[in-house]
C-alpha positions, 0 to 999 in steps of 0.5 A, a space after each residue: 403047292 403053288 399053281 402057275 399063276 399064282 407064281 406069276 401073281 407073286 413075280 408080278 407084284 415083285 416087279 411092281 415093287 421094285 419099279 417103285 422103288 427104283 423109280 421113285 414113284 410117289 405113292 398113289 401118284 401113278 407116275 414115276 418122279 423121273 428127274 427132268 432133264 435140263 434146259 439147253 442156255 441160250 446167251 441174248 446179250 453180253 453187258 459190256 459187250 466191248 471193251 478197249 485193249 488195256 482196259 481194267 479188269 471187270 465183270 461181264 454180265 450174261 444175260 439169256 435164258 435158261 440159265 441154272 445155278 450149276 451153269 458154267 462159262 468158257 470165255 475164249 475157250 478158258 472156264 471162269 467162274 460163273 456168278 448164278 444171278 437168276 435164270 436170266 443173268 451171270 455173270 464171270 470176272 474178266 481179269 486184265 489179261 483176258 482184256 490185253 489183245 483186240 479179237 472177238 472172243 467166244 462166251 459160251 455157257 454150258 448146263 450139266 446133265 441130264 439133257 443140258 449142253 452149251 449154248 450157242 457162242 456170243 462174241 465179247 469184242 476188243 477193240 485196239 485202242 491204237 485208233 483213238 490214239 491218231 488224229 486226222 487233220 486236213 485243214 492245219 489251222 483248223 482244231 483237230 478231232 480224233 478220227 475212229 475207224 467204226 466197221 459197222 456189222 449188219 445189213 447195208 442200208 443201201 448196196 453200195 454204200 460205206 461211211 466214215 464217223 467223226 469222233 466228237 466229244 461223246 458223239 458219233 456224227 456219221 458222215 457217209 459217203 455214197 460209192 455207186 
């Protein structure tokens, strides 16, 4: 007959086995082989990260971290096919039509479970062509540059300050105007 504690013993070392199965601990490891949970992505940068209305079809390049070959991509909401470059870089097709309408447009990727989530959105922007379409000319004899409307995102050089630029050739030559 079997005393009390030998039961115990005998439950025990049961238990013991059926954690290391279970768990899949390594033998003599001492620690179970539990599947890391994946990182959260984070996007630091969108190659083009704007683009004219009507522009060809192309690829955008997503650069961050944390980036998994199961990531996937939303762009405005809509999944396209994520291209897993490395750990840092992905890249998606954007046909014509994600390309017609000027707007800013969320790209967000997302890692699976375990852990996982989506990253934090970054704007692909889409600039309505129609402003490289006008001209400005105050002198009529004088040869006519293109006038592009520039909205400039960030923090002001100085309150009260706004500017107009001068498209020339390649160039933009800020001509601004200090309102006070």
């Amino acid at each position: 007959m079997c005393s009390s504690r030998d039961v115990t013993r005998v439950l025990c070392s049961a238990i013991f086995m059926a954690g290391v199965l279970l768990n899949g601990w390594a033998a003599g490891s001492g620690s179970p082989a539990y599947p890391a949970d994946n990182p959260v992505p984070k996007i630091t940068s969108l190659s083009p990260w704007v683009v004219f209305t009507g522009a060809a079809a192309q690829t955008l390049t997503i650069a961050g971290t944390n980036f998994l070959a199961s990531s996937t991509v939303t762009y405005n909401g809509t999944a396209h096919a994520a291209t897993f470059v490395s750990a840092t870089s992905l890249t998606i097709p954007l046909t014509a039509k994600d390309l017609a309408k000027p707007g800013a447009y969320p790209v967000v990727v997302s890692n699976p479970d375990p852990g996982g989530g989506a990253s934090p959105a970054m704007n692909f922007t889409i600039v309505d062509d129609e402003a490289t379409n006008h001209s400005h000319c105050d002198v009529p004899s004088q040869p006519c540059a293109p006038s592009v409307s520039v909205r400039l995102i960030g923090r002001p050089i100085r309150q009260g300050v706004s500017g107009n630029f001068l498209w020339v050739g390649t160039i933009l030559v800020p001509a601004l105007l200090a309102i006070f």
